[in-house]
C-alpha positions in Angstrom: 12.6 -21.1 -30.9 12.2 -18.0 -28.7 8.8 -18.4 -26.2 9.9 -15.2 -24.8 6.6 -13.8 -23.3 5.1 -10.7 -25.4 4.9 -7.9 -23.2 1.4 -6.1 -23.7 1.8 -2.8 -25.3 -1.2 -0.3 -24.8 -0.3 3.4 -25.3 -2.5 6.2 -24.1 -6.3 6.6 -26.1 -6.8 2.6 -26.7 -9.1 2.3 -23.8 -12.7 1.6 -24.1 -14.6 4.4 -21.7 -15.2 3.0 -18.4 -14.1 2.9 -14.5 -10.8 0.4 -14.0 -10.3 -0.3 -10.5 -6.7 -0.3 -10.5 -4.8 -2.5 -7.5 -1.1 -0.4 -6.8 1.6 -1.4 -4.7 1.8 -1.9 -0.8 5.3 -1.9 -0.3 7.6 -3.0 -3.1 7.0 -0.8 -6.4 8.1 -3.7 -8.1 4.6 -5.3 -7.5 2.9 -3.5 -9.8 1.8 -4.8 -13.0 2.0 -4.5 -16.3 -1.7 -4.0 -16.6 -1.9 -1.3 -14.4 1.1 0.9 -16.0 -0.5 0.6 -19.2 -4.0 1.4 -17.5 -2.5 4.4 -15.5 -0.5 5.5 -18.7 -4.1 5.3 -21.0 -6.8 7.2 -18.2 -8.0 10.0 -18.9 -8.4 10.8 -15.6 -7.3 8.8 -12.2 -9.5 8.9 -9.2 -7.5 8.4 -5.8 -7.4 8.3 -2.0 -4.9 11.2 -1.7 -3.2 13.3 -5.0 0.0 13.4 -2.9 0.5 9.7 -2.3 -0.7 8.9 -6.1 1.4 11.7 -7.6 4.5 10.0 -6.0 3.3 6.9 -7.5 2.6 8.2 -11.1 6.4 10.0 -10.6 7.9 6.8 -10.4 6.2 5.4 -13.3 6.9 8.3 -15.4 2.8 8.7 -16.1 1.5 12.3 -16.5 -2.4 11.8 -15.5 -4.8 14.0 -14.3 -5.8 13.4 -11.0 -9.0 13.8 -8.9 -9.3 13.2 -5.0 -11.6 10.3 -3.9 -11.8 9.6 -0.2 -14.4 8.3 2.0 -16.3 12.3 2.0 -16.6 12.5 -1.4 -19.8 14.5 -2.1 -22.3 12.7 -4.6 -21.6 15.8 -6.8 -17.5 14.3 -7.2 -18.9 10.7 -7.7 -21.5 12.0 -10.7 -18.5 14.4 -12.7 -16.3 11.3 -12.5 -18.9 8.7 -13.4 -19.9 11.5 -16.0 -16.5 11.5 -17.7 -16.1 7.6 -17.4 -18.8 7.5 -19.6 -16.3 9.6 -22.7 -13.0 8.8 -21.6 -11.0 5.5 -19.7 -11.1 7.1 -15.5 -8.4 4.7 -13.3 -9.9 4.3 -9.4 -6.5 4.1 -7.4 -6.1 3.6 -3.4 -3.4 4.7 -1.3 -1.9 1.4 -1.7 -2.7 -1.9 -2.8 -6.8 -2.8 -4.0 -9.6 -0.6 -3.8 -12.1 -0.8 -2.0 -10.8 -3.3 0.4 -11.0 -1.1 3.6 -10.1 1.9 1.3 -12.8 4.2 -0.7 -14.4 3.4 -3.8 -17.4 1.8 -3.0 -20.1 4.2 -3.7 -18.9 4.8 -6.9 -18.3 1.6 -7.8 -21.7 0.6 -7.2 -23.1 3.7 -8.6 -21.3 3.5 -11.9 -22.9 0.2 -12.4 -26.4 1.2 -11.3 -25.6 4.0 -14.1 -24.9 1.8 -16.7 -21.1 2.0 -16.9 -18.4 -0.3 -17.8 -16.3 -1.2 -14.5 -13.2 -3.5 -15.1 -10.9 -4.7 -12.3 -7.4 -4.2 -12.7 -6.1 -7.1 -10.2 -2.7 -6.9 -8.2 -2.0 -6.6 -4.5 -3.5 -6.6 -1.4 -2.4 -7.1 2.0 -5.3 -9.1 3.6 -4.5 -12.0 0.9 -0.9 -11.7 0.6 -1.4 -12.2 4.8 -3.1 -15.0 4.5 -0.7 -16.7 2.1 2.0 -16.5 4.3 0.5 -17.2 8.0 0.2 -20.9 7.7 -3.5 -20.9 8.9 -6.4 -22.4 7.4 -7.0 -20.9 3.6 -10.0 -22.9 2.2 -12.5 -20.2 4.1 -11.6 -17.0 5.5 -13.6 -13.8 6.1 -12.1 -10.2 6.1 -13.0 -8.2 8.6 -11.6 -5.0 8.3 -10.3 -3.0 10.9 -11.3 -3.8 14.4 -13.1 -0.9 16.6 -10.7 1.6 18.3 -13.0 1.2 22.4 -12.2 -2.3 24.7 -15.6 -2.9 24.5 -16.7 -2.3 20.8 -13.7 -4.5 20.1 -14.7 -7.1 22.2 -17.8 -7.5 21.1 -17.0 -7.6 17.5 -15.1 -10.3 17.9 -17.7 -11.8 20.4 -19.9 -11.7 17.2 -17.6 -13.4 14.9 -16.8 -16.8 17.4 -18.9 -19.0 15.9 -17.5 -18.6 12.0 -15.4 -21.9 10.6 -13.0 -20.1 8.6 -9.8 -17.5 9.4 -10.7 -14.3 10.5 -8.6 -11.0 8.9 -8.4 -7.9 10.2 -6.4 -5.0 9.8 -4.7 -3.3 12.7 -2.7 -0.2 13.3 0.6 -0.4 15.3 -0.4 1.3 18.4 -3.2 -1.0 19.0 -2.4 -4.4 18.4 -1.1 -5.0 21.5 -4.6 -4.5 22.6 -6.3 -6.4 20.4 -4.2 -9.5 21.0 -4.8 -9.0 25.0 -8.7 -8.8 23.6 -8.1 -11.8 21.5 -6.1 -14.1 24.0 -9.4 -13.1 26.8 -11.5 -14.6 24.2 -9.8 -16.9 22.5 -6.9 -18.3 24.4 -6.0 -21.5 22.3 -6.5 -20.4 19.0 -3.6 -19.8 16.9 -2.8 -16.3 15.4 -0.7 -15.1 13.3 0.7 -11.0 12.8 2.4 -10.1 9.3 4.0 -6.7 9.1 5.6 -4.6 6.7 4.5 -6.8 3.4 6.7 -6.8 0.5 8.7 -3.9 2.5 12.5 -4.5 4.0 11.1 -5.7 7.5 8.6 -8.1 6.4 7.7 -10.5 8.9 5.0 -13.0 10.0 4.9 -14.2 13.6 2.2 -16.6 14.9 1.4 -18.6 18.2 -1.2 -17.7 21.0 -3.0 -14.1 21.2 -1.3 -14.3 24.8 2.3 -14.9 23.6 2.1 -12.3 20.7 0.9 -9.6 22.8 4.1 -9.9 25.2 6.3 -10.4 22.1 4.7 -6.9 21.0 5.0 -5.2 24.6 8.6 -5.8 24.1 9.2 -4.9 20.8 6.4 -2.6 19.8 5.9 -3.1 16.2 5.7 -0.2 13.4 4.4 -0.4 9.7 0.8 -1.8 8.2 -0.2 -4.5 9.7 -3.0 -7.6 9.2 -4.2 -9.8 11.9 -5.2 -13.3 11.4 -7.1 -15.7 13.8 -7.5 -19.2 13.7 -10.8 -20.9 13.3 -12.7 -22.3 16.1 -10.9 -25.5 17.6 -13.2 -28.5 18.0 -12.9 -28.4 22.1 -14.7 -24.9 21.6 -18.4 -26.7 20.7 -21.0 -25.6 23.5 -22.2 -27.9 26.0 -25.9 -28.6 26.2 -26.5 -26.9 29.6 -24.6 -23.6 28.7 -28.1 -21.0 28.5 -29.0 -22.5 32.0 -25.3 -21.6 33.3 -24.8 -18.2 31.1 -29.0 -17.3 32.8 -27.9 -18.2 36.3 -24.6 -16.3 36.1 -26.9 -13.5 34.4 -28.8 -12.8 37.4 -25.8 -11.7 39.4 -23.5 -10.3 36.9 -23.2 -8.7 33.1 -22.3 -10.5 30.4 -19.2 -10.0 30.3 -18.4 -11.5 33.8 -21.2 -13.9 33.1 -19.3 -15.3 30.5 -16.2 -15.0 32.1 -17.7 -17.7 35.3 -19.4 -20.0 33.1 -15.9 -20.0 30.4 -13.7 -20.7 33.7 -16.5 -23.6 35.3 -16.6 -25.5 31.7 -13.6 -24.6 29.6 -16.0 -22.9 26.9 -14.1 -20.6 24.6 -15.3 -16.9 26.6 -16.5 -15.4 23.2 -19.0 -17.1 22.0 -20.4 -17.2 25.9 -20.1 -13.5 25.5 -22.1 -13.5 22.4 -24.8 -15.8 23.9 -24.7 -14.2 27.0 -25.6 -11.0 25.3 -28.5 -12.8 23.4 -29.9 -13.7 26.7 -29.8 -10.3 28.0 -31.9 -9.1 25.2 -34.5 -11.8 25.0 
């Protein structure tokens, strides 16, 4: 008996009106789906990031679709025509690569094709922040995205100051240039947690490296790294749990220094993880 799976067949016009949010490749063309050639193949109209990078895309597949530019300064007046014609005719939301939406555009009209009253469908396939955290080895039961961290020390700093105290992985995304500084940020903060750096997923120079934010950053100062790239960070380890006394330390340290140093003597006197000292410490200041 042939259990030969049946391969769906759904030629261009069978689409029910609507917005599909269609996840595309990050790397490997090979990843994407069925589903999504059909869905590319049917719209009436496909909504993306960039025409140039999508184009190259619809080339590949051999899909002829007309194509409308949707980036993050996209007037109201683009996000009303195409919610408009979604309402007539099947409109595919595309990113550069891999899921919309997921530090790529597509929010607003997302949200306001729903608030209008029209169908959206999710067209599921890649995405690097979860094909990360498949393959780093940390912790998977809870994990927050994060996006990309700020570009200035300090902005950085204290958005990661602000995340110390969640139990679960953190993911961000991170350019080439500067992960080498967001390690050296990470391994000031956080110096036992473990992290982990994938690159280049589903491409020819895939890898995942993990260990200390200390011991990655020289890794990276050595060989500086090129590609896409997501940053994972262990959760909180159970030595990081504040001590009772830690506002009288972080207030007395306050009254000589910022928080930032404050946090830096009271982490060095008690072996408190500095980031969530920093956070407190900059509670403090403001009360």
């Amino acid at each position: 008996m042939n259990h030969a799976m049946e391969l769906p067949s759904l030629p261009s016009g069978t689409l029910e009106p609507g917005i599909y949010i269609v996840a595309t490749p990050i790397g490997n063309l090979g990843d994407i789906t069925l589903r999504a050639i059909a869905v590319l193949a049917g719209a009436g109209l496909i909504a993306c990031e960039d025409t140039r990078v999508a184009g190259k895309l619809l080339k590949h597949l051999g899909i002829k679709s007309r194509l409308q530019r949707l980036d993050d300064h996209a007037s109201p007046e683009v996000r009303a025509r195409i919610i408009d014609e979604a309402r007539h005719r099947p409109v595919a939301l595309v990113s550069d690569a891999g899921t919309p939406l997921i530090s790529d555009p597509g929010y607003r009209l997302v949200r306001e094709a729903r608030a209008a009253g029209v169908t959206v469908t999710s067209i599921p396939g890649p995405c690097a922040a979860i094909a990360a955290l498949a393959m780093a080895g940390l912790p998977s039961d809870r994990f927050l995205f994060a996006g990309f961290l700020p570009v200035k020390d300090k902005a950085r700093t204290d958005a990661l100051a602000a995340l110390a105290g969640i139990e679960a992985t953190l993911v961000f995304y991170e350019t080439a240039p500067r992960l080498e500084r967001s390690l050296l940020a990470i391994a000031d903060l956080w110096p036992e947690r473990e992290v982990a750096v994938a690159r280049e997923i589903t491409k020819l120079h895939e890898e995942c490296r993990s260990g200390t934010a200390a011991a990655l950053a020289e890794h990276y100062a050595a060989h500086p790294p090129r590609g896409e790239i997501a940053l994972l960070i262990g959760p909180p380890v159970a030595a990081e749990a504040p001590l009772p006394d830690t506002d009288a330390l972080l207030k007395a340290a306050l009254a000589e220094a910022g928080p930032g140093k404050a946090a830096g003597i009271v982490a060095k006197a008690t072996g408190i993880e500095r980031a969530s000292l920093y956070a407190r410490a900059l509670e403090l200041k403001g009360e």
